[in-house]
C-alpha positions as CSV (number, residue, x, y, z in Angstrom):
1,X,-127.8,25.8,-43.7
2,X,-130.4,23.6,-42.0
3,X,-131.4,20.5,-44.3
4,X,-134.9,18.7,-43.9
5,X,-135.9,22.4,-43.6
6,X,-139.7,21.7,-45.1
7,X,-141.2,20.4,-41.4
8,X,-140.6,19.8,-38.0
9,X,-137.3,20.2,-36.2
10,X,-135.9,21.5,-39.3
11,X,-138.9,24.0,-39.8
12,X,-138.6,25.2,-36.6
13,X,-134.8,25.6,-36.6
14,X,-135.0,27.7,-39.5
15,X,-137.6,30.0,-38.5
16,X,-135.7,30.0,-35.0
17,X,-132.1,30.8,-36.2
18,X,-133.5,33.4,-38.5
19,X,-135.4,35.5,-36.0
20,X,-132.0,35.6,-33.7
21,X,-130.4,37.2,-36.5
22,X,-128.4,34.6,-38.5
23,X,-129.9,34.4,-42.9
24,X,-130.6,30.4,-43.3
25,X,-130.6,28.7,-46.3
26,X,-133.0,25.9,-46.1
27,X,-133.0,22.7,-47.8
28,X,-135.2,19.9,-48.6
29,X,-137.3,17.9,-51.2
30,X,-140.2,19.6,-51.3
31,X,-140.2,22.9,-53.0
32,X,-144.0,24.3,-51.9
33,X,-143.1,24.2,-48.3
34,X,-139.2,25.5,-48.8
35,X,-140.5,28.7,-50.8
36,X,-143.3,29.2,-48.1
37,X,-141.5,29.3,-45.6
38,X,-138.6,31.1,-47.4
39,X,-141.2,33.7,-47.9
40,X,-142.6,33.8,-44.0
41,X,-139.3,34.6,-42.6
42,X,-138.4,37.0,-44.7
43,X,-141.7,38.9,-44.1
44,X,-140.7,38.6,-41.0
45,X,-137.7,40.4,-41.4
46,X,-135.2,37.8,-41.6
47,X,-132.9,36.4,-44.2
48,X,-133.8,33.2,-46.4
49,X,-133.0,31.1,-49.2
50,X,-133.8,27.4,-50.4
51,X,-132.5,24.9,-52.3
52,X,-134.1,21.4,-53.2
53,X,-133.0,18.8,-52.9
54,X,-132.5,15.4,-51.5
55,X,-129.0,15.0,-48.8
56,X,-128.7,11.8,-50.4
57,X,-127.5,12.9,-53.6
58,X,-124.2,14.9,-53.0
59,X,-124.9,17.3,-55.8
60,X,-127.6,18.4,-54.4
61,X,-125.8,19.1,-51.2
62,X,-123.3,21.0,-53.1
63,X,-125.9,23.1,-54.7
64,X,-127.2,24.3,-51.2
65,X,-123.7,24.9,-50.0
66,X,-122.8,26.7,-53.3
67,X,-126.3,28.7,-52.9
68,X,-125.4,29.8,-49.2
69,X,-121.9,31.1,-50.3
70,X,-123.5,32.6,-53.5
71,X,-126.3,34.9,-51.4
72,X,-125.1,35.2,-48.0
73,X,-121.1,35.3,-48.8
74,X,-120.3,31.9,-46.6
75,X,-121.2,29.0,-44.5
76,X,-120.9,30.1,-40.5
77,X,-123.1,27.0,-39.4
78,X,-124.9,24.2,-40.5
79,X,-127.7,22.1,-39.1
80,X,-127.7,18.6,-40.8
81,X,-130.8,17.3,-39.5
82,X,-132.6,15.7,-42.4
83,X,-133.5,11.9,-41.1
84,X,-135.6,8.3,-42.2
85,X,-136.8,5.8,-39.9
86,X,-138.3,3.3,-42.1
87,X,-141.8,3.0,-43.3
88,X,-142.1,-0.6,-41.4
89,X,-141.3,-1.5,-38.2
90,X,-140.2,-5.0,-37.1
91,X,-137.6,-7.2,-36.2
92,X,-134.8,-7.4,-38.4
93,X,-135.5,-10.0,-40.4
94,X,-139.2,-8.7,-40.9
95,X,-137.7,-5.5,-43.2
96,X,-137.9,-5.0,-46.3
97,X,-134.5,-4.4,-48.1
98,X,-135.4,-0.7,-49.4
99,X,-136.3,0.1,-46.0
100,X,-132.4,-0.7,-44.9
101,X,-130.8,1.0,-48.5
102,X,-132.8,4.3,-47.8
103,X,-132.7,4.6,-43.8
104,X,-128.7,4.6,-44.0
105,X,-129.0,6.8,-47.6
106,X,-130.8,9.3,-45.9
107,X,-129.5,9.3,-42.5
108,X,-125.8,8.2,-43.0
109,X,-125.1,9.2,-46.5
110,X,-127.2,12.4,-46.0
111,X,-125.1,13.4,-43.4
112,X,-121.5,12.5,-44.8
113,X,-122.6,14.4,-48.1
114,X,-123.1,17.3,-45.8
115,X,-120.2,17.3,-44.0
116,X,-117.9,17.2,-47.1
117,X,-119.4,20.0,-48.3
118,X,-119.6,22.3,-46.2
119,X,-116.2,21.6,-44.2
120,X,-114.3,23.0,-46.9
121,X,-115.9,26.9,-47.0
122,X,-115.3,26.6,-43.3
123,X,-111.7,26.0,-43.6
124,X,-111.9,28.7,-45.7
125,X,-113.0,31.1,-43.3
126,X,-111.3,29.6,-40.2
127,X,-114.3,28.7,-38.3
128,X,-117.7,26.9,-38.4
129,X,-120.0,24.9,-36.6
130,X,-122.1,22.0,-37.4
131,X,-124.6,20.0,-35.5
132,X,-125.8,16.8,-36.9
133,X,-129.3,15.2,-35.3
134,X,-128.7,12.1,-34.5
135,X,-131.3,10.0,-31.7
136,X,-131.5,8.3,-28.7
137,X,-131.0,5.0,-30.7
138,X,-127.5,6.3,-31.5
139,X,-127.1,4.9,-28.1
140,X,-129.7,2.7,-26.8
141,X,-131.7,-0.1,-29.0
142,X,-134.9,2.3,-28.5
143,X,-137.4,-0.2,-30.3
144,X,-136.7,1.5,-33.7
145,X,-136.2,-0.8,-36.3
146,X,-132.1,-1.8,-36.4
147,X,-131.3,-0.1,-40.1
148,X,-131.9,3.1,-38.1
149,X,-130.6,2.2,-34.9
150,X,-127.4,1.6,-36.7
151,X,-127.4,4.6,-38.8
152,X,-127.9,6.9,-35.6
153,X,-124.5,5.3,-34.3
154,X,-122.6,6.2,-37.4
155,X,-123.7,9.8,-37.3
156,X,-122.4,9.8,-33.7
157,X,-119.4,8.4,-35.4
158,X,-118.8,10.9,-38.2
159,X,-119.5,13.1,-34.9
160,X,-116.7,12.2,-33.5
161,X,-114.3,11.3,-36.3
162,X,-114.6,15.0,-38.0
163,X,-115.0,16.9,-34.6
164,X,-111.4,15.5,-34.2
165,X,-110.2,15.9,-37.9
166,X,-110.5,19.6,-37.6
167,X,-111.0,21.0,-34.3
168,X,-107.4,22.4,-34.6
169,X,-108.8,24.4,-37.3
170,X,-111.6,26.3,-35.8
171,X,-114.6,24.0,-36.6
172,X,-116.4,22.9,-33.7
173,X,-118.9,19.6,-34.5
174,X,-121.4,18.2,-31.9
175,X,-124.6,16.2,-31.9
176,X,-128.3,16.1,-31.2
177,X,-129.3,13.0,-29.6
178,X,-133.2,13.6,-29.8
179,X,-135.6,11.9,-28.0
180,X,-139.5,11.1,-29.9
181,X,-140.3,14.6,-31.6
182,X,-144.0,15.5,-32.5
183,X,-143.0,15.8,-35.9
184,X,-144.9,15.1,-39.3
185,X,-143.0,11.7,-39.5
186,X,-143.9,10.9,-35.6
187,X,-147.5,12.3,-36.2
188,X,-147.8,9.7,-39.2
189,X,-147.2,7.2,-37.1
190,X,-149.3,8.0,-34.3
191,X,-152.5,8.3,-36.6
192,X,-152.2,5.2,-38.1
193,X,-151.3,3.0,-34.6
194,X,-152.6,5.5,-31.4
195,X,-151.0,3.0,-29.4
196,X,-147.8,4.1,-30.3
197,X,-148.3,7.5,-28.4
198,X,-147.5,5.9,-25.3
199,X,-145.0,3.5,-26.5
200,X,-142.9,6.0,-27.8
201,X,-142.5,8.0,-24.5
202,X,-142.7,4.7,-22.0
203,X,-138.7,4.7,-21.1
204,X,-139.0,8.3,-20.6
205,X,-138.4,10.6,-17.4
206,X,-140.7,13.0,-19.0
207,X,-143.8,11.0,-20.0
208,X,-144.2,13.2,-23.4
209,X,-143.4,13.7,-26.8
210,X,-141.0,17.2,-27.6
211,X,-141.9,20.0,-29.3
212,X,-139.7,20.6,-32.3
213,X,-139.1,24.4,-31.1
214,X,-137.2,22.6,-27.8
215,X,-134.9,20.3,-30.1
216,X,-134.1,23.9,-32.3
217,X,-133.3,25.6,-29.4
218,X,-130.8,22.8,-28.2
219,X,-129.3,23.0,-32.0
220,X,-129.3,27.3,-31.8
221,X,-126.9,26.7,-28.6
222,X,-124.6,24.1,-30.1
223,X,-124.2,26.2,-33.2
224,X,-123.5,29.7,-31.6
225,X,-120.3,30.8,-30.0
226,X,-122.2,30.2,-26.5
227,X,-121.3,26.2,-27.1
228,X,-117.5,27.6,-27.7
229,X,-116.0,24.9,-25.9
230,X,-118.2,22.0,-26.9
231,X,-117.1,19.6,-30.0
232,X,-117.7,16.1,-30.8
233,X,-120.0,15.8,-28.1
234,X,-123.9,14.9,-28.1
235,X,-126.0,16.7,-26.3
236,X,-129.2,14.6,-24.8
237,X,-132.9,16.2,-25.7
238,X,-134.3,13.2,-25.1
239,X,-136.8,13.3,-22.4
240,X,-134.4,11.4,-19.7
241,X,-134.5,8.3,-21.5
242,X,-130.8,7.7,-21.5
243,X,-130.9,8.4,-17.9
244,X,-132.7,5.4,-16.8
């Protein structure tokens, strides 16, 4: 299951996973882009289905858990990667209230939805493994605005928390902490402020944005049994920023 499946890290994920092998079940808000890229994988000669909806809404999440079981007989791995920055970006008290109610819907809610859904068909079957994307501002104050900043650190929290909950019970949970992606959010940005290309990638080792294909392949390892003795960690695909 990889949620925010319609773009980006999610779209490559998907298209990723599938080709080694594994049938995905993607999952976001926009239908046009799920069933297209439903359909190019499976020309392909992999294994896909989508559901639509939004993270934030836990029925929603159920429905794509319920669809995964339904078509492909279980749940071995889920990617919850679906995430909001914010639409503005300023100091604290410069945000606009919705900003804050939909940055820690999407991003904390989104991910605790997950995780209560799909932990249950993995205790089930007696194993799983779940990566959740969280962000270099899950550790640093990045610049992001701090609604995000602080809804990075709770997913490194839930991380942790559920990594510990039910390790004993073969279900390993890690973390992404991703560094500036060239993604369709990132891309946004960039066109409407250039000068943000640089800004983004100043703290950096590597003076560049990443490709979503190298956060996917980061998430493939962390989900397959390659990762085996990895749980309630977070793995760093960030450039080097947290190095310096």
């Amino acid at each position: 299951m990889v949620t925010g499946a319609s773009s980006g890290i999610g779209e490559a994920a998907a298209r990723l996973f599938a080709a080694e092998g594994a049938a995905v079940v993607l999952m976001a808000r926009r239908e046009d882009r799920l069933a297209q890229l439903a359909q190019e994988i499976e020309a392909s000669g992999g294994r896909a289905a989508f559901s639509v909806g939004d993270v934030a809404r836990a029925e929603d999440v159920e429905r794509a858990v319920v669809t995964a079981t339904e078509r492909f007989g279980g749940l071995d791995g889920a990617f919850n990667n679906a995430g909001y920055a914010g639409s503005v970006f300023g100091r604290t008290h410069e945000l606009p209230q919705k900003d804050f109610d939909q940055i820690m819907d999407v991003n904390v809610r989104g991910t605790w939805n997950c995780l209560r859904h799909q932990i249950p068909v993995m205790l089930e079957a007696g194993r799983g493994a779940i990566v959740n994307t969280a962000s270099s501002a899950a550790v640093i104050a990045t610049g992001a605005p701090s609604p995000y900043v602080a809804a990075k650190h709770a997913v490194l929290g839930l991380t942790k928390a559920t990594a510990a909950e039910y390790g004993a019970q073969g279900i390993r949970v890690n973390s992404l902490v991703v560094g500036t992606t060239r993604t369709e959010m990132i891309s946004a940005a960039v066109e409407g402020n250039p000068a943000l290309e640089e800004a983004f990638v100043a703290r950096q080792i590597q003076q560049r944005m990443a490709e979503p294909q190298e956060v996917a392949e980061a998430a493939l390892w962390l989900l397959s049994d390659r990762s085996s003795f990895a749980t309630g960690s977070h793995v760093a695909v960030d450039g080097g920023i947290l190095a310096i």
